[in-house]
TIGU-236841 format. One line per field, with one value per atom (N, C-alpha, C, O): residue number from 1; atom name; y, z, x. Coordinates in Angstrom, 3 decimals, always signed. Layout:
residues N
k	c(NUM ...)
a	c(CA ...)
yy	c(Y ...)
zz	c(Z ...)
xx	c(X ...)
//
This chain:
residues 99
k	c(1 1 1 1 2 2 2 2 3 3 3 3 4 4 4 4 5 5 5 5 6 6 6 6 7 7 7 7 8 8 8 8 9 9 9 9 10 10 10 10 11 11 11 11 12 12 12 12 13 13 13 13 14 14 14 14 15 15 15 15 16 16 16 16 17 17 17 17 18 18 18 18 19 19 19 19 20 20 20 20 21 21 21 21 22 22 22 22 23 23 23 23 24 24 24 24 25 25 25 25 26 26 26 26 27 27 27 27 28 28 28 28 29 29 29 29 30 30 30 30 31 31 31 31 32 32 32 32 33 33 33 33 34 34 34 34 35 35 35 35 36 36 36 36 37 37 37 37 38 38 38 38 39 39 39 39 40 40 40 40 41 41 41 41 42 42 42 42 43 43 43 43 44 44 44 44 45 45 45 45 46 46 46 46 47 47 47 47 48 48 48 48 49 49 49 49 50 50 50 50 51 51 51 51 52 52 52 52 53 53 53 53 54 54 54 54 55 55 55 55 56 56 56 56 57 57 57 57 58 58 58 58 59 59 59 59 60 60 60 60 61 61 61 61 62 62 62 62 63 63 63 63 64 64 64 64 65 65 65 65 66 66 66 66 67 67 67 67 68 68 68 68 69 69 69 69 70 70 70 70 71 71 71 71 72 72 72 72 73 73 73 73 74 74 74 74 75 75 75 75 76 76 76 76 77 77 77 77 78 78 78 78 79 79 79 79 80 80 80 80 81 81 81 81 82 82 82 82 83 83 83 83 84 84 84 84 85 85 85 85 86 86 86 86 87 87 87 87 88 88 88 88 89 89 89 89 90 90 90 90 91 91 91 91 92 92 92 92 93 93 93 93 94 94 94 94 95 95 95 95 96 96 96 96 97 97 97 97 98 98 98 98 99 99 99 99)
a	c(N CA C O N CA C O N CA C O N CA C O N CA C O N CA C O N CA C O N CA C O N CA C O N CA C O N CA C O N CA C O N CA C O N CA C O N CA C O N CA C O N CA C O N CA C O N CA C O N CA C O N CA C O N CA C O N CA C O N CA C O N CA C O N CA C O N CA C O N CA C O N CA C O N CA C O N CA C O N CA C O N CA C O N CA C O N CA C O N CA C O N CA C O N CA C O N CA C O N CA C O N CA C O N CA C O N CA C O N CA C O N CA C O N CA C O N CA C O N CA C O N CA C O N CA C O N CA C O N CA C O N CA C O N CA C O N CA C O N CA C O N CA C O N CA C O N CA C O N CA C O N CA C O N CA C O N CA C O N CA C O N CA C O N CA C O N CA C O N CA C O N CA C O N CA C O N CA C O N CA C O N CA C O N CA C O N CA C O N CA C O N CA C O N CA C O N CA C O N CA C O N CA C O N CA C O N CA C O N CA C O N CA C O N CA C O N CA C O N CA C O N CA C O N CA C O N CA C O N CA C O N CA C O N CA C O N CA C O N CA C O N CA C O N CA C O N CA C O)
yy	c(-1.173 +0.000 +1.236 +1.151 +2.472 +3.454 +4.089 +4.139 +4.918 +5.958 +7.249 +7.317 +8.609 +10.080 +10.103 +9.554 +10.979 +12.540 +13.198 +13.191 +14.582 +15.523 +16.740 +16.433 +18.074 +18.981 +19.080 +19.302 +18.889 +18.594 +19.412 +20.195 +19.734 +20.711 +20.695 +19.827 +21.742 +21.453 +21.314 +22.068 +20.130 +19.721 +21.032 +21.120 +21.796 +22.666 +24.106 +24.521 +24.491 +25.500 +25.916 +27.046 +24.387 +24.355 +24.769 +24.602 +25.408 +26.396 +24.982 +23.924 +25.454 +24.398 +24.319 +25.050 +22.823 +22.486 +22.598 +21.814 +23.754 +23.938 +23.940 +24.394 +22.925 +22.622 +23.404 +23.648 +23.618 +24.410 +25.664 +26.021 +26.057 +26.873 +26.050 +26.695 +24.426 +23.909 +23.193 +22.308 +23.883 +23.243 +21.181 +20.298 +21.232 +19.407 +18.570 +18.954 +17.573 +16.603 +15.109 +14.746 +14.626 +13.234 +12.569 +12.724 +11.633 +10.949 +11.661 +12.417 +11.746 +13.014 +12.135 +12.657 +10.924 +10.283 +10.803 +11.373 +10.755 +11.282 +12.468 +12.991 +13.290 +14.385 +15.020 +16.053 +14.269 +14.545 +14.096 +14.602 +12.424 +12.540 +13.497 +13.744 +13.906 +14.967 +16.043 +16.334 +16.679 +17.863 +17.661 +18.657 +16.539 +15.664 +15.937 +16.644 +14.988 +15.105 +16.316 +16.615 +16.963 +18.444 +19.439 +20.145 +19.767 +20.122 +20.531 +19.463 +21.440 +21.074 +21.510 +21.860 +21.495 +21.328 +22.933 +23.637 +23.326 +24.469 +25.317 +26.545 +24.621 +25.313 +24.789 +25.242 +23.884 +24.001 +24.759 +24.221 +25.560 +26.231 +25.452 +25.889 +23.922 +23.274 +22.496 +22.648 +21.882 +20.963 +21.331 +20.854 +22.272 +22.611 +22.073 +22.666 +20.104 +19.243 +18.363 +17.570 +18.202 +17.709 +17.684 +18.486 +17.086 +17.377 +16.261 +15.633 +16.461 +14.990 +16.492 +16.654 +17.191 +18.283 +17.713 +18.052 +16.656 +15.824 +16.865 +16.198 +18.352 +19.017 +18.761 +18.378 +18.753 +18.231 +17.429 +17.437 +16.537 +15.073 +15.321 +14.475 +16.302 +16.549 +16.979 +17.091 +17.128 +17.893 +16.937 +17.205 +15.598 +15.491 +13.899 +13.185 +13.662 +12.371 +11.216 +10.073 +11.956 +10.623 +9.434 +9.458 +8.274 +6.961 +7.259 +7.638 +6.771 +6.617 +5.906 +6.463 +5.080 +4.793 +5.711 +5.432 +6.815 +7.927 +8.388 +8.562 +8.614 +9.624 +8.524 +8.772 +7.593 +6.491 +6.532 +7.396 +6.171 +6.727 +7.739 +7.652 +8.674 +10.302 +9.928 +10.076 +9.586 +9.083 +8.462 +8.935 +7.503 +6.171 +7.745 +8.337 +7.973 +8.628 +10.086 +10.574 +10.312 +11.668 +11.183 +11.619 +10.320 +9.268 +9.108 +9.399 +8.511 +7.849 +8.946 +8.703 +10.129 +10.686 +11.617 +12.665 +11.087 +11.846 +10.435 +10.587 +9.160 +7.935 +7.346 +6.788 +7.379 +6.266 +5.200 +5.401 +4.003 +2.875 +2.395 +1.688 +2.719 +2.851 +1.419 +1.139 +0.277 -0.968 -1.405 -2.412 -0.029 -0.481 +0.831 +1.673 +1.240 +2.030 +2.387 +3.251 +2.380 +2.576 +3.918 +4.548 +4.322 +4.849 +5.213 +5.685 +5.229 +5.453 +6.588 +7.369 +6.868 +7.921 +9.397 +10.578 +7.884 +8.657 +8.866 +10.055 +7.885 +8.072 +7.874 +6.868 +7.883 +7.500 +6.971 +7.797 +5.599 +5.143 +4.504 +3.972 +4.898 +4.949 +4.115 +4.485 +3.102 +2.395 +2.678 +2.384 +3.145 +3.831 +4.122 +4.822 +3.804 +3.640 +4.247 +3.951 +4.971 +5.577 +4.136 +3.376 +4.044 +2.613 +2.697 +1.870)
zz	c(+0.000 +0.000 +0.000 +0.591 -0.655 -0.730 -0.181 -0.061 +0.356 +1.484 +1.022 +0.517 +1.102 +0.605 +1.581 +2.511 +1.620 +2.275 +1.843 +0.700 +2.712 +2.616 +3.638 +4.805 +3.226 +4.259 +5.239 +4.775 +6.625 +7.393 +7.667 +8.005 +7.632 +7.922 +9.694 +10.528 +9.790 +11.430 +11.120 +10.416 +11.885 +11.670 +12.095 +11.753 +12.757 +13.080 +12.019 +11.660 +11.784 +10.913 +9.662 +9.267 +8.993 +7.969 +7.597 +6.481 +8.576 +8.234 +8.694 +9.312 +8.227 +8.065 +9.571 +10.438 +9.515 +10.713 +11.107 +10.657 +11.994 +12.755 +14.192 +15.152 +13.879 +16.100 +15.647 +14.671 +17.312 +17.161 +16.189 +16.360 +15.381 +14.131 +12.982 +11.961 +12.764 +11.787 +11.149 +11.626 +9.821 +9.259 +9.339 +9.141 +9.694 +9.711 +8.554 +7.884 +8.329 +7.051 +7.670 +8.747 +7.182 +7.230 +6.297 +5.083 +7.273 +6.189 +5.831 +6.757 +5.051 +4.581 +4.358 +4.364 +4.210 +3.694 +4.087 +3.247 +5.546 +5.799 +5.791 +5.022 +6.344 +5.645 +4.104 +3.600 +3.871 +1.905 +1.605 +0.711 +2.423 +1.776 +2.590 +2.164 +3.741 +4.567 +3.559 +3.265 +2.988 +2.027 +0.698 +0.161 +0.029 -0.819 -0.932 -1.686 +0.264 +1.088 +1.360 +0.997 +1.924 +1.935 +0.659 +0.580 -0.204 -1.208 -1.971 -2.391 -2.503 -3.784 -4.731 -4.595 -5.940 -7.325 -7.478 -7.555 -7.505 -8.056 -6.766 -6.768 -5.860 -4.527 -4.186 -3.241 -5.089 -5.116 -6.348 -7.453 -6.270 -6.973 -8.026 -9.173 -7.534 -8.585 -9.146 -10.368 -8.866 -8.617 -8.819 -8.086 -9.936 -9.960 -10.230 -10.090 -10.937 -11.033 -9.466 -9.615 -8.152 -7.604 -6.096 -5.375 -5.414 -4.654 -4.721 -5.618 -3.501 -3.380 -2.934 -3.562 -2.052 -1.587 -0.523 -0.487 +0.483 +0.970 +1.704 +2.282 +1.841 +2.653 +1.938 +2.611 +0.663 -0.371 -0.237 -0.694 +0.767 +1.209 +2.414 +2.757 +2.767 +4.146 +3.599 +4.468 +2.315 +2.191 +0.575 -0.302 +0.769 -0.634 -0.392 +0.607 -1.611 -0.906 -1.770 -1.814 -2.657 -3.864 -2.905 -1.714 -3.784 -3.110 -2.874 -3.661 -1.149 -0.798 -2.053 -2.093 -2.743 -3.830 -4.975 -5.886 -4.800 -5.421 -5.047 -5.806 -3.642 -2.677 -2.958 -3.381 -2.790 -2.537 -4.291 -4.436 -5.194 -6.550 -6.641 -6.901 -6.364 -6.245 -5.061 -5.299 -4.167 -3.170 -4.046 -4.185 -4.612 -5.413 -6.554 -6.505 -7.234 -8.466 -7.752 -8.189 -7.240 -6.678 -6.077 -6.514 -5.141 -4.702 -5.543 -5.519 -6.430 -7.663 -8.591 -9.173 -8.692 -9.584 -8.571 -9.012 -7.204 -6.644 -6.728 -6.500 -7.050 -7.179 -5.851 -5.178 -5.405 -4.470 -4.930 -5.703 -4.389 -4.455 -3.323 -2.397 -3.415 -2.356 -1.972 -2.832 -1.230 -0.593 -0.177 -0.449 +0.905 +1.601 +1.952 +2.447 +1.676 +1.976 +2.569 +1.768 +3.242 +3.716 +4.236 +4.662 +4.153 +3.862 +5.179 +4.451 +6.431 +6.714 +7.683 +7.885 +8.415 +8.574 +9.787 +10.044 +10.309 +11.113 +10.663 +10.695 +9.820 +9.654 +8.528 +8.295 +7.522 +6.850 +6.519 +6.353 +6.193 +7.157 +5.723 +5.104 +5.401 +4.001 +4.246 +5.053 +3.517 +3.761 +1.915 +0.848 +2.086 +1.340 +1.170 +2.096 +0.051 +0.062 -1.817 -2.982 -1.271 -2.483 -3.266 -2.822 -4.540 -5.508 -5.299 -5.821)
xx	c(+0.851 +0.000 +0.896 +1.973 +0.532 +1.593 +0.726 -0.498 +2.279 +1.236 +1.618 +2.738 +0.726 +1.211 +1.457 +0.866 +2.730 +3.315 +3.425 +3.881 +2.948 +3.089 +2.625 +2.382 +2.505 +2.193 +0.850 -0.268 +1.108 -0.332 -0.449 +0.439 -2.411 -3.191 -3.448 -3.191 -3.923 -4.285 -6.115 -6.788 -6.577 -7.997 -9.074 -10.254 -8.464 -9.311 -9.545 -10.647 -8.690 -8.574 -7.819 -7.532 -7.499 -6.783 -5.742 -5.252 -5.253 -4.099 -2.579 -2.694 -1.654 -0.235 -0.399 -0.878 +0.348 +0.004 +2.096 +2.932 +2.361 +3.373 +3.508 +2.885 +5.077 +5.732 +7.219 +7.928 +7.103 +8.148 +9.020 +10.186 +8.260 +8.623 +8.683 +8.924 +8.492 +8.687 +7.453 +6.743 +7.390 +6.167 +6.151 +6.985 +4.861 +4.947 +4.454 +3.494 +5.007 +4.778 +4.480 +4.952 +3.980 +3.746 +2.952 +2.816 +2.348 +1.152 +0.040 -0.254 -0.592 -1.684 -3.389 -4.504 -3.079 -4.334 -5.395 -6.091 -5.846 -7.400 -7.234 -8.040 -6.477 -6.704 -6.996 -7.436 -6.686 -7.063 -7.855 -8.533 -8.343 -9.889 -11.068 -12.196 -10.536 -11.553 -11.825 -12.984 -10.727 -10.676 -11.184 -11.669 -11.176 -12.109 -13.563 -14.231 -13.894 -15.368 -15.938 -17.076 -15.276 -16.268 -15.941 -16.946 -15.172 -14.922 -15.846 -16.292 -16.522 -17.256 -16.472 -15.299 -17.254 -16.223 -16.154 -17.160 -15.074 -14.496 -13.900 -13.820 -13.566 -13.639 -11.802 -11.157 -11.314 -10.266 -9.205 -9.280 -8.556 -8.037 -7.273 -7.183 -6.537 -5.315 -6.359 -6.329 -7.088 -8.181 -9.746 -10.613 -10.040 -11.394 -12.447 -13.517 -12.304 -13.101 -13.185 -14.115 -12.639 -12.110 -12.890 -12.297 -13.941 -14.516 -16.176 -16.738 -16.402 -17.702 -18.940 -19.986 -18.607 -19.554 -20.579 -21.761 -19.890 -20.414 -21.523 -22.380 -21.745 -23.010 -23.873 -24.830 -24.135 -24.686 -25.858 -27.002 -24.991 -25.886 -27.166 -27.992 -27.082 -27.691 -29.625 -30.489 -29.901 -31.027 -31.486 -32.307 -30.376 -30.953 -31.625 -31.541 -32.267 -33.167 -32.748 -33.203 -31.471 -30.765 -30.924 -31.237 -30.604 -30.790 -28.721 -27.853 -28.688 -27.504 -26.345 -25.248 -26.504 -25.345 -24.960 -24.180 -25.600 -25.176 -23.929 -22.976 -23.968 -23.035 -22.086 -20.957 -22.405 -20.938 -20.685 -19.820 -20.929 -20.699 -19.620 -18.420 -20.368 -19.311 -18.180 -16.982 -18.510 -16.875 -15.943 -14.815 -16.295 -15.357 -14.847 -13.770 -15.726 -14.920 -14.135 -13.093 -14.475 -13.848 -11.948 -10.882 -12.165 -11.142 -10.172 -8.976 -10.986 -10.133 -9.448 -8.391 -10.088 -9.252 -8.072 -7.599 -7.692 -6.928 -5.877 -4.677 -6.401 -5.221 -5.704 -4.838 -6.862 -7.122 -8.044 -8.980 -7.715 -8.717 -9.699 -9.300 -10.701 -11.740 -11.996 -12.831 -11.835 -12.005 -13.147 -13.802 -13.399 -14.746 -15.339 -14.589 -17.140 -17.841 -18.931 -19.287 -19.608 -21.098 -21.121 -20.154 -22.411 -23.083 -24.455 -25.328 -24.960 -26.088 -26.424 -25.494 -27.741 -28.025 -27.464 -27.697 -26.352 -25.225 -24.539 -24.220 -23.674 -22.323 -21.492 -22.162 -20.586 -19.579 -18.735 -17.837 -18.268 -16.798 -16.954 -17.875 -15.206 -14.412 -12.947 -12.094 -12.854 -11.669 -10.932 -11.471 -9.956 -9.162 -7.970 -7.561 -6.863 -5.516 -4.843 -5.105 -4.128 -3.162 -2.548 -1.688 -3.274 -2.611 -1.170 -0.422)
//
């Protein structure tokens, strides 16, 4: 399984996540699909096709394999392979790995 690195966000306010004066790097995965997931399309600047708009989901009455539809392809065009997904009226849970 390959893993990204790169620059971590701080979960709270997106902004670079710095210790001690030094910007931090590591593994990036959920964070990138968090930024994915809430995303909508054009809301990323490098990336203007690139985003699920998961608020999206909160008011709409699509049949749930929609949303998971748009997860898989959204995923995928960042180079992930989506494993395992569901879907219900709590919660989300995405099993997911950089090919």
């Amino acid at each position: 399984i390959m893993k990204q690195y790169g620059i971590q966000l701080n979960p709270q306010d997106g902004d670079l996540l710095i210790d001690n004066g030094s910007i931090q790097t590591g593994v990036t995965l959920q964070q990138n699909q968090s930024i994915i997931l809430v995303a909508q399309k054009g809301e990323l600047k490098e990336y203007p096709l690139l985003g699920v708009g998961i608020s999206d989901m909160l008011h709409d009455e699509e049949d749930k394999s929609v949303w998971k539809r748009k997860i898989r392809e959204e995923f995928n065009k960042d180079g992930m392979k989506v494993r395992h997904l569901t879907i219900d009226d709590n919660s989300i849970k995405i099993e997911a790995d950089y090919e």
